[in-house]
C-alpha positions in Angstrom: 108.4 59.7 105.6 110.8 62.5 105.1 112.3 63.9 106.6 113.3 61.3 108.4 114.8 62.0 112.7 118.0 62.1 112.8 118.5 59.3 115.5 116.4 56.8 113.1 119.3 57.5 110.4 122.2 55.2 109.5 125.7 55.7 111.8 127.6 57.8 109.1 124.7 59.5 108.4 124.4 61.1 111.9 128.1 61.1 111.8 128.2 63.6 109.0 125.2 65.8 110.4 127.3 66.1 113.6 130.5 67.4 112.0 129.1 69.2 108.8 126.0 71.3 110.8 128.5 73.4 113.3 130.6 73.7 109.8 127.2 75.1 107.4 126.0 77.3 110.7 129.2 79.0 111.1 129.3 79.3 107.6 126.2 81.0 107.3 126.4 83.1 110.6 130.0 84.4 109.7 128.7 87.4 107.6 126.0 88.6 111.2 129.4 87.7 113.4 131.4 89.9 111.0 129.2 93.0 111.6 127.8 92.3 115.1 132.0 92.5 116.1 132.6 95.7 113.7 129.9 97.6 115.6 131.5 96.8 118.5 134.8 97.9 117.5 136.7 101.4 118.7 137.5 103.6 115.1 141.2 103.2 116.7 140.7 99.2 115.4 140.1 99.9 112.1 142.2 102.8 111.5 145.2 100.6 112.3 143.8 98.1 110.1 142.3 95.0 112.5 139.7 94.5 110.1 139.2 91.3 111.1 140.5 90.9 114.5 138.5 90.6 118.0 138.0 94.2 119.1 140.8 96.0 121.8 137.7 97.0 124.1 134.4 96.6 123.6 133.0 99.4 122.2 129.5 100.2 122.9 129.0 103.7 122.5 129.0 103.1 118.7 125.4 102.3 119.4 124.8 105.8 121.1 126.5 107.8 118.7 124.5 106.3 115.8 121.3 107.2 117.4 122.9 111.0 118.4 124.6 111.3 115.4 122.2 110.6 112.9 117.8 110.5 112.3 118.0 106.6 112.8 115.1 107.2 115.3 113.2 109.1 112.8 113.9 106.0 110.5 112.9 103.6 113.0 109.3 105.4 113.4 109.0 105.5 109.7 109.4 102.1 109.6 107.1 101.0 111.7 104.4 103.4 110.5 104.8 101.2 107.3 105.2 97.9 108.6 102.5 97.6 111.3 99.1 98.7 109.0 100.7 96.4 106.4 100.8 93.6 109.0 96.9 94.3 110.1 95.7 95.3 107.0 97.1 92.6 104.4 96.4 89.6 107.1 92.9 91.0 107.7 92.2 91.4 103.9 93.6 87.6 103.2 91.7 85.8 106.1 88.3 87.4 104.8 89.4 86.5 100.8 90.6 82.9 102.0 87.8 82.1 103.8 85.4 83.3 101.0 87.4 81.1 98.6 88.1 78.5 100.6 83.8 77.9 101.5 82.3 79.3 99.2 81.2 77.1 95.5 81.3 79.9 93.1 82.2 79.8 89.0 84.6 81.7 89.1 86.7 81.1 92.4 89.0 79.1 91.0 90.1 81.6 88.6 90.6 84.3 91.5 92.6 82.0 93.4 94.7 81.4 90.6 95.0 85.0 89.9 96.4 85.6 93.7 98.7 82.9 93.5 100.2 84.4 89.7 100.0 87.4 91.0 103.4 86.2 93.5 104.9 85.8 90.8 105.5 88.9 89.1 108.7 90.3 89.6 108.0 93.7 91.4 110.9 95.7 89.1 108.2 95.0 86.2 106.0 97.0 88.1 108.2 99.5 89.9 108.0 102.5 86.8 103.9 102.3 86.6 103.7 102.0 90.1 105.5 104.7 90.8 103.6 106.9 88.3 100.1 106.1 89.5 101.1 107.3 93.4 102.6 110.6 91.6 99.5 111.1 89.9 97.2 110.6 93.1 99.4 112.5 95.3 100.3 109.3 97.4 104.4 109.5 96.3 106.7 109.8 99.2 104.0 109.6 101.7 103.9 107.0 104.3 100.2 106.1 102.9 101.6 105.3 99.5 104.4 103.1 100.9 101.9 101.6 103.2 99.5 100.8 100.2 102.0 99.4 98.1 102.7 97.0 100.7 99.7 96.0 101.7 98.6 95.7 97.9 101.3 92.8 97.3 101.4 91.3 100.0 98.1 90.5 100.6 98.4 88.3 97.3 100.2 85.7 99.2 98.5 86.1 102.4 95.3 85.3 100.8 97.3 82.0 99.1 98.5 81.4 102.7 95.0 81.8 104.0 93.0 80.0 102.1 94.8 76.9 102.1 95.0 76.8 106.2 91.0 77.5 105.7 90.6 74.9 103.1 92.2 72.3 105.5 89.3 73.1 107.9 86.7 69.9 108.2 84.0 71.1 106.3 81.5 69.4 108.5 82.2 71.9 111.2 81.1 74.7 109.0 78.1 73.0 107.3 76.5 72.0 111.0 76.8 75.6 111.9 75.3 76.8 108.4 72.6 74.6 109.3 72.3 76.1 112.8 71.0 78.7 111.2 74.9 80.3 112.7 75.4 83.8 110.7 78.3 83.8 107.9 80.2 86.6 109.8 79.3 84.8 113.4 81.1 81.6 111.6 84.0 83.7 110.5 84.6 85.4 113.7 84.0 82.3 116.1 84.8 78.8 114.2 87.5 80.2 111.2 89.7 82.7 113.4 90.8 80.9 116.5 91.3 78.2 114.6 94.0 79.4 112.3 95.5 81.4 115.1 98.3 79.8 114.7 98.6 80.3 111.2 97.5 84.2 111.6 100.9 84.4 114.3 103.2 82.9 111.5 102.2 84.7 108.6 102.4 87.7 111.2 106.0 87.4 111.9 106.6 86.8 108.0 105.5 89.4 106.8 106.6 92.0 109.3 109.7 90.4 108.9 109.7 91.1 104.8 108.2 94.4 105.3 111.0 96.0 107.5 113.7 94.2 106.1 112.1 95.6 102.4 114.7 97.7 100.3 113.3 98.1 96.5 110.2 99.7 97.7 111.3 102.0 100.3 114.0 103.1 97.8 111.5 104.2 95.2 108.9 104.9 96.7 110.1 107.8 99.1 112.5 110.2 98.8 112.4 112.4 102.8 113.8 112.1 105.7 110.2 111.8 107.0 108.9 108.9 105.3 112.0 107.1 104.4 112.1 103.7 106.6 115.5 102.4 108.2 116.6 100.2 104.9 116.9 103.1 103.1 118.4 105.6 105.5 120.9 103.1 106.2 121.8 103.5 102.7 121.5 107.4 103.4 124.2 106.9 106.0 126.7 105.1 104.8 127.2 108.1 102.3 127.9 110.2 105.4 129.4 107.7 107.5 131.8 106.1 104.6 134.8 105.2 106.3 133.1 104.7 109.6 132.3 101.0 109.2 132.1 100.8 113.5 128.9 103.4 113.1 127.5 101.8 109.9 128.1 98.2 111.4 126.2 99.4 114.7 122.7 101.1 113.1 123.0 97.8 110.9 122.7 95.4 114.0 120.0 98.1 115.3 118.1 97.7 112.4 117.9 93.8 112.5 117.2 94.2 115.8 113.3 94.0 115.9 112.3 91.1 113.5 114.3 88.6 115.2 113.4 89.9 118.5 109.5 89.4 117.4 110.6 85.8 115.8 111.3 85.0 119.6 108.5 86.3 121.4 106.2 84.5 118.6 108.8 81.4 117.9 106.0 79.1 119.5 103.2 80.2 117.5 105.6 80.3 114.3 106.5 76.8 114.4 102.9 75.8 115.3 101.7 77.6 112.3 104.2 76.4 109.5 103.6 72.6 110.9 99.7 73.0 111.0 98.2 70.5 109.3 102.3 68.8 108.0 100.9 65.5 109.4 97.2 64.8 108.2 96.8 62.7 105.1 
């Protein structure tokens, strides 16, 4: 079975995980070490050129003067007035879809399932110019209701693909005995489905959060004030005032990463649980 434990593999096969993982990870972290060190620079550093040097002192009131400096809290509310109703709203919407589609024997439920899983598909810069048109003509551009919607309208598309198939891997038998209980449809939902794609629920939870405060294209086009514009894009906004203070820029960057990982550790149980439900059956 793959993939296979690592102390099942052959000698020079553990040999080379050993040596080439610390190699790949610092690799791949270098870019976060990069800025996590810049934001923690004095501007002295970098006006006398140690770009890429360990900092003289440890510099952390880079972190105050980005929040006193600039409307990074106002950003930071934005953001999660987007991201939190997206969160609820697209993982309620997919659990009640993938639960209809995943019990229910109708004619055309294979065709809406396919249509949810092509509709992941589409690139969103297709959509961005009639998108944009329709929340101008209903009054919902560069409102946090719009940016919400938009959210909440493509994501739930690959929720409900997530949500079905966790549903689908349900026994059936425990749903029939309680149809035949005379147990209500809702009562079934609520009781059997729910708790047991917890799991599932947490993990698509801290994806989605994590995609939806991390989004860029979206929050770009979608708003255009101070009000509604969430941290990706006032980032953007500041490094046009900030542009030779990389210290500042490098801090409200680290600030901004902040909360997704810190939610991928609170939830880090549930997450693994829920991408490796069901990895072993069959």
């Amino acid at each position: 079975m793959f993939p296979m434990p690592i102390e099942k593999t052959q000698p020079w096969t553990r040999f080379a995980y050993r040596v080439f993982l610390p190699i790949v990870l610092l690799l791949w972290l270098l870019p976060l070490l990069g800025v996590a060190l810049t934001s923690l620079k004095p501007a002295a550093d970098l006006d006398s050129g140690n770009y890429f040097g360990l900092p003289s002192r440890v510099a952390f009131e880079n972190y105050w003067l980005v929040f006193t400096n600039s409307n990074i809290g106002l950003y930071f509310w934005n953001s999660i007035k987007v991201t939190v109703p997206t969160v609820v709203c697209s993982i309620s919407l997919s659990l009640l879809a993938g639960f209809a589609l995943a019990t229910y024997s109708f004619r055309s439920n294979l065709i809406i399932f396919f249509m949810f899983v092509a509709g992941n598909f589409v690139p969103f810069q297709i959509l961005a110019i009639p998108v944009r048109d329709l929340t101008i003509n209903i009054g919902l551009y560069d409102t946090t209701l719009g940016l919400a919607l938009s959210h909440i309208a493509f994501q739930t598309g690959f929720c409900t693909l997530f949500m079905r198939n966790f549903i689908k891997a349900l026994p059936d038998a425990l749903i029939e005995s309680a149809r035949v209980e005379g147990v209500s449809e809702w009562k079934i939902f609520w009781h059997i489905v729910v708790p047991l794609v917890r799991p599932a629920i947490a993990a698509l939870s801290v994806l989605v959060f994590t995609f939806i405060w991390n989004e860029y294209f979206w929050a770009t086009i979608m708003s255009q004030s101070v009000d509604v514009r969430p941290v990706t894009a006032g980032i953007n906004e500041l490094s046009g005032e900030w542009k030779a203070q990389w210290e500042l820029i490098s801090a409200a960057s680290i600030l901004t990463a902040a909360p997704p990982v810190l939610m991928f550790f609170l939830m880090q149980k549930h997450f693994i649980a829920g991408l490796t439900l069901g990895a072993t059956k069959g």
